[in-house]
DRENLUMMI-728715 format. One record per residue (C-alpha): residue number from 1; residue in one letter; y, z, x. Coordinates in Angstrom, 1 decimal, padded with zeros to 4 digits. Each point is the difference from the previous one (the first is absolute). Layout:
+------+------+--------+--------+--------+
: resi : resn :      v :      w :      u :
+------+------+--------+--------+--------+
:  NUM :    a :      Y :      Z :      X :
...
+------+------+--------+--------+--------+
# end
This chain:
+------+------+--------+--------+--------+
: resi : resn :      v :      w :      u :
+------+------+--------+--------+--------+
:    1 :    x : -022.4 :  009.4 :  011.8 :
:    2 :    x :  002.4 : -002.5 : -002.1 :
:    3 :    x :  000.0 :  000.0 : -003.5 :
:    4 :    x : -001.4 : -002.8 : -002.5 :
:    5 :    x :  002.1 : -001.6 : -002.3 :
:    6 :    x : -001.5 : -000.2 : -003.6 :
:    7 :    x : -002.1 : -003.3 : -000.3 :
:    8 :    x :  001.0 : -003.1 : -001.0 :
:    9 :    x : -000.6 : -000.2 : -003.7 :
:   10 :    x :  001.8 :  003.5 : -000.2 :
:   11 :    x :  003.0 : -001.2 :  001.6 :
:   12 :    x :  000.1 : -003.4 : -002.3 :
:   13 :    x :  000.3 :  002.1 : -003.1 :
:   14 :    x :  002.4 :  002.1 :  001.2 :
:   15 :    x :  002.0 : -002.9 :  001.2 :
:   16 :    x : -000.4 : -001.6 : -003.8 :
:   17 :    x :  001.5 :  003.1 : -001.1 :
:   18 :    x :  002.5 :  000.3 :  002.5 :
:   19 :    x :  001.3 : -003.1 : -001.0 :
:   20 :    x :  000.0 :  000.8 : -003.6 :
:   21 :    x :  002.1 :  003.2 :  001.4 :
:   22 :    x :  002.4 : -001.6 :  001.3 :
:   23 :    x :  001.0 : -002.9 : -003.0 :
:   24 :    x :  000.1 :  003.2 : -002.3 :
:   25 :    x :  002.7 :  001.6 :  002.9 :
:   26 :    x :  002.1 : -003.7 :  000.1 :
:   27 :    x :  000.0 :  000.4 : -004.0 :
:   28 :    x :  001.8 :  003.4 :  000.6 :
:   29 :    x :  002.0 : -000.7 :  002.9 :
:   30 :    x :  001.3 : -003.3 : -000.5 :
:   31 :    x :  001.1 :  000.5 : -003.5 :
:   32 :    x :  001.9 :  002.9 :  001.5 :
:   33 :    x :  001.8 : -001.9 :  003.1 :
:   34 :    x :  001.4 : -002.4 : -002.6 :
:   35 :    x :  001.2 :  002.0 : -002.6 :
:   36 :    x :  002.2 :  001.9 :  002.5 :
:   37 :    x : -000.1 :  002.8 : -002.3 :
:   38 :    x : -001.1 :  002.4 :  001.8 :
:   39 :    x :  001.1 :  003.6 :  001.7 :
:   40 :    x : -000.2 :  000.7 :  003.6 :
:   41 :    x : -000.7 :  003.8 :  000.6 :
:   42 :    x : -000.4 :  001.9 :  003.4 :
:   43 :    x : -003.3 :  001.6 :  001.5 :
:   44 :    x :  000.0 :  003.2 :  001.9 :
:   45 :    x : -000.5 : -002.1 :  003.5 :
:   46 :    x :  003.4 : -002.3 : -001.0 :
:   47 :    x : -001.7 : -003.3 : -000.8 :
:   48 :    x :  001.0 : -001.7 : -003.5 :
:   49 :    x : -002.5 : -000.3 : -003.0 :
:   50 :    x :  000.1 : -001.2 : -003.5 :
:   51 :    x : -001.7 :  000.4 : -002.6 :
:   52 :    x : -002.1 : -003.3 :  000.7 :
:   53 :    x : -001.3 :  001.5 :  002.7 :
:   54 :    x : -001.5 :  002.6 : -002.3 :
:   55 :    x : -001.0 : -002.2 : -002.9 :
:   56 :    x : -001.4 : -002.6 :  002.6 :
:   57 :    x : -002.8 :  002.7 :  000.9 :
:   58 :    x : -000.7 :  001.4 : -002.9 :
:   59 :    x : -000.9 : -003.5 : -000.7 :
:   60 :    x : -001.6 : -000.5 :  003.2 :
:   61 :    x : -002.1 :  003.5 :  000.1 :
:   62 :    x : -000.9 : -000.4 : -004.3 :
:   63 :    x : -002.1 : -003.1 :  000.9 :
:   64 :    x : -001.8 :  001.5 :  003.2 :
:   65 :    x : -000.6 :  003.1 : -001.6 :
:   66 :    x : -001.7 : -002.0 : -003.4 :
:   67 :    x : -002.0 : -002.6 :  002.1 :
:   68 :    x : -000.9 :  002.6 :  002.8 :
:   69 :    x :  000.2 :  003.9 : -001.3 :
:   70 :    x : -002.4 :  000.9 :  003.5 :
:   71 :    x :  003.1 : -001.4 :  002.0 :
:   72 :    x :  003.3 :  001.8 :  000.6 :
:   73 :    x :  003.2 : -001.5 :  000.3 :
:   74 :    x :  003.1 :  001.2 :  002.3 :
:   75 :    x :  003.0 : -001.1 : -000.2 :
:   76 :    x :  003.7 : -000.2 :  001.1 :
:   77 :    x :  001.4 :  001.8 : -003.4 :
:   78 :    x : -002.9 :  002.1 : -001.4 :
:   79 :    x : -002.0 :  001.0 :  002.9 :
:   80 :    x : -003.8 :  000.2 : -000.4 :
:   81 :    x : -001.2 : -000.8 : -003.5 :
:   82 :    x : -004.1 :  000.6 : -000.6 :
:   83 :    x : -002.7 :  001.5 :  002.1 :
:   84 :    x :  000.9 :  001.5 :  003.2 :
:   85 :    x : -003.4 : -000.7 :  001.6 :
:   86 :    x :  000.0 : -003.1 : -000.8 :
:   87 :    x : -001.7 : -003.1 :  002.5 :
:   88 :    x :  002.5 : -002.8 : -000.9 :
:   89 :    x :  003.8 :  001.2 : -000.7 :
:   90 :    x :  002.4 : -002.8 : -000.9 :
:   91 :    x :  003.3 :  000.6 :  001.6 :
:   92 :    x :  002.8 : -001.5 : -002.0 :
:   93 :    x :  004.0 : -000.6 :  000.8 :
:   94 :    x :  000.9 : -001.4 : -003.4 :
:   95 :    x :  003.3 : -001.4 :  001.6 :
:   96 :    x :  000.2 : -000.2 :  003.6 :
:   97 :    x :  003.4 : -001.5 :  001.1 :
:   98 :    x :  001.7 :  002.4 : -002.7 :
:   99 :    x :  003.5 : -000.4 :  001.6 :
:  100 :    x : -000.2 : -004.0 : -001.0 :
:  101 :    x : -001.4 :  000.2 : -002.9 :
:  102 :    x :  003.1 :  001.9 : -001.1 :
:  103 :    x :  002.5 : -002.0 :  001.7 :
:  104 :    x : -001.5 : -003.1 : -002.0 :
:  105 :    x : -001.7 : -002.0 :  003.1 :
:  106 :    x : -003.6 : -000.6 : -000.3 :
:  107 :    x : -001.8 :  000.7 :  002.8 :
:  108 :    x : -001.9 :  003.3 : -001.3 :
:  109 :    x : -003.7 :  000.1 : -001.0 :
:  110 :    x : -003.0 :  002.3 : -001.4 :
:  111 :    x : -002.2 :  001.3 :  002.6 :
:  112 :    x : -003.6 :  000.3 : -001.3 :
:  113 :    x : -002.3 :  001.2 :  003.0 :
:  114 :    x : -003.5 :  001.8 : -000.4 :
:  115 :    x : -001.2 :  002.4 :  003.0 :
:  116 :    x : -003.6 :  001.0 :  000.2 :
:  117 :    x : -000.5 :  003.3 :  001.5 :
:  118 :    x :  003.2 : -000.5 :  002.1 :
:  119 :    x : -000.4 : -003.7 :  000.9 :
:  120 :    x :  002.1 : -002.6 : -001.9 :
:  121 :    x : -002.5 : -002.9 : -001.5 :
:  122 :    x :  002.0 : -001.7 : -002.3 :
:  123 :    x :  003.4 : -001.2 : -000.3 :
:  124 :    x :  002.2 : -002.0 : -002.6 :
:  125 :    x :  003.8 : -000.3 :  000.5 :
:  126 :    x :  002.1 : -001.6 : -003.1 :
:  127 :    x :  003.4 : -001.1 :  000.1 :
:  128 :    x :  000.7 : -001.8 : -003.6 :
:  129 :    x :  003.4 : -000.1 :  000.8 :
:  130 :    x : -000.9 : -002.5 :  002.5 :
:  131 :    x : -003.0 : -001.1 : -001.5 :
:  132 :    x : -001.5 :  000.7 :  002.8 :
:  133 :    x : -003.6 :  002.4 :  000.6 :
:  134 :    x : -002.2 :  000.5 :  002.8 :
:  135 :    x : -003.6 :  001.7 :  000.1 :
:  136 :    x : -003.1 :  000.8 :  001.8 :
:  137 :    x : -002.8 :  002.2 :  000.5 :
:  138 :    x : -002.1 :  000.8 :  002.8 :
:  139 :    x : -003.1 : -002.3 : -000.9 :
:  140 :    x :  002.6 : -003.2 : -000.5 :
:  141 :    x :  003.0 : -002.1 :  000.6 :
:  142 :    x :  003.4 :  000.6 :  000.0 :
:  143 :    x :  002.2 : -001.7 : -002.9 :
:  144 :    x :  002.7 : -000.8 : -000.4 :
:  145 :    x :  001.1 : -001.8 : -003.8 :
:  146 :    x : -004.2 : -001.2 :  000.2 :
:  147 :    x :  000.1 : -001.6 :  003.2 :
:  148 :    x : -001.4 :  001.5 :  003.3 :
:  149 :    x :  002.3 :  001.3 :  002.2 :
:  150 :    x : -000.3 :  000.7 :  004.2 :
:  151 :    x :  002.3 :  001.5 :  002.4 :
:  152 :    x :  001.7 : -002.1 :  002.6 :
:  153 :    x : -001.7 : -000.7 :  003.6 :
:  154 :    x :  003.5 :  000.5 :  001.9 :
:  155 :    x : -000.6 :  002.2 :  003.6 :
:  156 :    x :  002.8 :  000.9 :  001.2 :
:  157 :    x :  002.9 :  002.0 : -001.0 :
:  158 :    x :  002.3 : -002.9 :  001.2 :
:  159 :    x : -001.3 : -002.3 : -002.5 :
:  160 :    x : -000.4 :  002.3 : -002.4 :
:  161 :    x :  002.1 :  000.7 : -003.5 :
:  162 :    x :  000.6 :  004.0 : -000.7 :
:  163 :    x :  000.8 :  001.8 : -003.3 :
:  164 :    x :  001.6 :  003.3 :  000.6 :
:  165 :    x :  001.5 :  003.2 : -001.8 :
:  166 :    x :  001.8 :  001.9 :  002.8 :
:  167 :    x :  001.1 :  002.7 : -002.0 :
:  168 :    x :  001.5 :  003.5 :  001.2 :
:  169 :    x : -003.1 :  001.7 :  000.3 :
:  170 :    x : -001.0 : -002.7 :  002.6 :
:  171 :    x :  002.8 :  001.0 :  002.0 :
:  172 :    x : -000.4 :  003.4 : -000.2 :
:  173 :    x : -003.4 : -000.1 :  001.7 :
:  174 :    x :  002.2 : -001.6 :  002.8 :
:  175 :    x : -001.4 : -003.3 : -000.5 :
:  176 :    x :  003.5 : -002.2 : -000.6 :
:  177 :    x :  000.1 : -001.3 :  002.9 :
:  178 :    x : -003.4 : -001.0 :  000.5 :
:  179 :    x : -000.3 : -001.9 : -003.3 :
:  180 :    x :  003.2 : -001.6 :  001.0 :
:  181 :    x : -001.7 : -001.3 :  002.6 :
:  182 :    x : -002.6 : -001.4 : -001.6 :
:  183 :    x :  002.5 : -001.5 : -002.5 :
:  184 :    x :  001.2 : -001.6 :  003.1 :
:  185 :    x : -003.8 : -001.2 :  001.5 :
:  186 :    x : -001.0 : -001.8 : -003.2 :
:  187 :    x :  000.9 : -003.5 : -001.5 :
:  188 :    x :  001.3 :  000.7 : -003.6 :
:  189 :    x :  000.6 :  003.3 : -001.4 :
:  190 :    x :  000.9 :  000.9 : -003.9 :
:  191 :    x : -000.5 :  003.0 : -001.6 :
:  192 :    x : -001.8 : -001.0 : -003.5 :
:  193 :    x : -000.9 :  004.0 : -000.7 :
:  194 :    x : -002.4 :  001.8 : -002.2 :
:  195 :    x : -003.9 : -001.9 : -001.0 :
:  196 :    x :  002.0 : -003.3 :  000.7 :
:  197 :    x : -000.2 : -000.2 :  003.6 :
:  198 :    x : -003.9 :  000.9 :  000.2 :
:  199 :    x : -001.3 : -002.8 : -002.3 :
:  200 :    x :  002.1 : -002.0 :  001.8 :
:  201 :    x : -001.8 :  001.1 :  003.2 :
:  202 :    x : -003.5 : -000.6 : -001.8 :
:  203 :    x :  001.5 : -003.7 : -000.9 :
:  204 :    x :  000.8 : -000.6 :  003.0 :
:  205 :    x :  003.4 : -000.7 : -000.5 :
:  206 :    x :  001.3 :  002.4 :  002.5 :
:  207 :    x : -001.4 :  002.3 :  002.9 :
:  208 :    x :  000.3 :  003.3 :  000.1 :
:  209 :    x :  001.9 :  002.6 : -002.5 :
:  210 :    x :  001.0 :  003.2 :  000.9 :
:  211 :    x :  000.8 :  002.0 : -003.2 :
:  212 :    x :  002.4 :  003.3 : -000.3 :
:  213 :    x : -001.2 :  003.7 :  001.0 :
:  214 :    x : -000.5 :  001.5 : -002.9 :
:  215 :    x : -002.5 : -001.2 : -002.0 :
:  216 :    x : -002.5 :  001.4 : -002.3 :
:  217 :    x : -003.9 : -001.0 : -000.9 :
:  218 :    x :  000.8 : -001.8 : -003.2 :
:  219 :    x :  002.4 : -002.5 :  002.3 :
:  220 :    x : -002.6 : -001.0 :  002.3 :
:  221 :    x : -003.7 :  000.8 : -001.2 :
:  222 :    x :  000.0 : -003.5 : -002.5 :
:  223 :    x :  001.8 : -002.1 :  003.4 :
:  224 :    x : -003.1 :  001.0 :  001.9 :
:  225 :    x : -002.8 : -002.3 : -001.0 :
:  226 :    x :  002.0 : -003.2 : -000.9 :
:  227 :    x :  001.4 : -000.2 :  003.5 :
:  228 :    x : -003.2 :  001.3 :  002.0 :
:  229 :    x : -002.2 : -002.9 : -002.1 :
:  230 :    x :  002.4 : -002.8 :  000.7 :
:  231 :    x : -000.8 :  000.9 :  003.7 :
:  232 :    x :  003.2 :  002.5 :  000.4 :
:  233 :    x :  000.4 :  003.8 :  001.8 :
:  234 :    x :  001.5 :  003.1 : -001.9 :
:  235 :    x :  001.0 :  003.0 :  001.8 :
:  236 :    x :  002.1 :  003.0 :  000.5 :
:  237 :    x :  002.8 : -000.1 :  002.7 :
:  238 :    x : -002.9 :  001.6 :  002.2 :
:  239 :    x : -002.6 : -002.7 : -000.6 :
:  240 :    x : -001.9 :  002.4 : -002.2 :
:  241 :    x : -001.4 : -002.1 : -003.1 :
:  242 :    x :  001.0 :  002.9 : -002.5 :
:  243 :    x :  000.9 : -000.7 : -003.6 :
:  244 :    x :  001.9 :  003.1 : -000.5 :
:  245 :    x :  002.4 : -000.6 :  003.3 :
:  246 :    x :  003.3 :  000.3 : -000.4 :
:  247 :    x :  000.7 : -003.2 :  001.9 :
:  248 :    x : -001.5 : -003.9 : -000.4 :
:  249 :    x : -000.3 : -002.7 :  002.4 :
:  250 :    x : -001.7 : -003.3 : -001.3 :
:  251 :    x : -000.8 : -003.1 :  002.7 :
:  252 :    x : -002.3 : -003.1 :  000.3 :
:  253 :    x : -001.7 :  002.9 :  001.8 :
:  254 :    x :  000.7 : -002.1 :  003.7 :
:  255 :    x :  003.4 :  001.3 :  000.1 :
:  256 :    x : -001.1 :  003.5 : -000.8 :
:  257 :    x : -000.4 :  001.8 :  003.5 :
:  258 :    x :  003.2 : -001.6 :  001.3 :
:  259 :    x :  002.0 :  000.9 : -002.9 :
:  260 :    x : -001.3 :  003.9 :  000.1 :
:  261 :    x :  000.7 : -000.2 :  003.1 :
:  262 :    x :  004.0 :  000.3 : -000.7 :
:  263 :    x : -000.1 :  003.0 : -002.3 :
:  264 :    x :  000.3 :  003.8 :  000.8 :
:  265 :    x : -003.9 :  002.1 :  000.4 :
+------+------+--------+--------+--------+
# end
């Protein structure tokens, strides 16, 4: 039996606060990005963090934890924060597009999803650099910036525009050649990277985007319910719609089966 999402009203509130979330995270973030005072450190797993990062969820995770002490809160930097039996956990990458943010280009954002007993329902996406934001939840539109947004109608990969991070884990699942191919079957192909290339899906500014093995919860469970209410798919590299893959592929959901059908099972 499927699960129900939380009703309507619920999801409003949370969306209010979600919002509210993610001006207090630009506050943080921003004012870090410009200084360019900041110091970039190493985690066990090799990726870079800074001390933004952290202070941008302790912001993030203060707020939720004062407006919603029933809710818990897991994130990128400071794992789960509140009750561990909690319904509604809001699943937080302060900073996702790190790399950028430290190499001074803008495109990184804040990644404020809630999941319901395993099932993403609410989504906001902030990129102040850019002054850009996108949101949704499961009883809505997408946004994006206040104004509704749908994915494209395109229907065939030859027309279609593809995002795509081909990185070395790709290739080690012996899928180079394959996703070479399809580099080669489609019309346009640019490798925007990170949230980017999924709102762009739900805009419908491009087609399909195949993100890099590799990824955790916190990267994807916020991406979910933006792009599947402006009419968009998410799934793993297997077609399995599972937050906590490792792997992301975003369409107008027409190209979907074809563009599974070039990756490894």
């Amino acid at each position: 039996m499927s699960q129900s999402p939380p009703d309507k009203s619920t999801l409003d509130e949370n969306l209010a606060l979600a919002l509210r979330v993610a001006d207090v995270a630009d506050s943080v973030s921003l004012a870090g990005f410009n200084s360019r005072g900041f110091s970039v450190m190493r985690k066990a797993d090799k990726s870079e963090v800074t001390e933004i990062d952290r202070a941008t969820e302790t912001a993030i995770t203060n707020l939720i934890r004062a407006e919603r002490p029933e809710h818990s809160v897991y994130g990128e930097e400071h794992g789960v924060v509140g009750p561990e039996d909690a319904e509604f956990q809001w699943v937080i990458d302060p900073i996702d597009g790190t790399s950028n943010f430290v190499r001074g280009m803008p495109v990184w954002a804040s990644l404020i999803g809630l999941v319901y007993r395993e099932m993403p329902v609410l989504g906001v996406v902030s990129a102040p650099a850019m002054q850009m934001r996108w949101w949704a939840h499961v009883h809505g539109d997408a946004y994006y910036n206040n104004t509704p947004i749908r994915v494209s109608e395109i229907d065939s990969l030859r027309h279609a525009s593809l995002s795509i991070i081909a990185n070395k884990a790709w290739a080690d699942l012996g899928a180079a050649e394959n996703l070479a191919k399809l580099q080669h079957d489609v019309s346009r192909v640019r490798g925007f990277g990170d949230f980017w290339q999924h709102m762009l899906v739900a805009q419908g500014v491009i087609d399909v985007a195949i993100d890099a093995i590799g990824l955790a919860p916190y990267d994807i469970a916020a991406l979910v319910p933006i792009v599947q209410r402006a009419g968009g798919l998410c799934t793993d590299r297997l077609g399995s719609q599972n937050w906590r893959a490792n792997s992301l592929i975003t369409s107008n959901s027409r190209l979907h089966p074809a563009t599974l059908a070039y990756l490894p099972k």
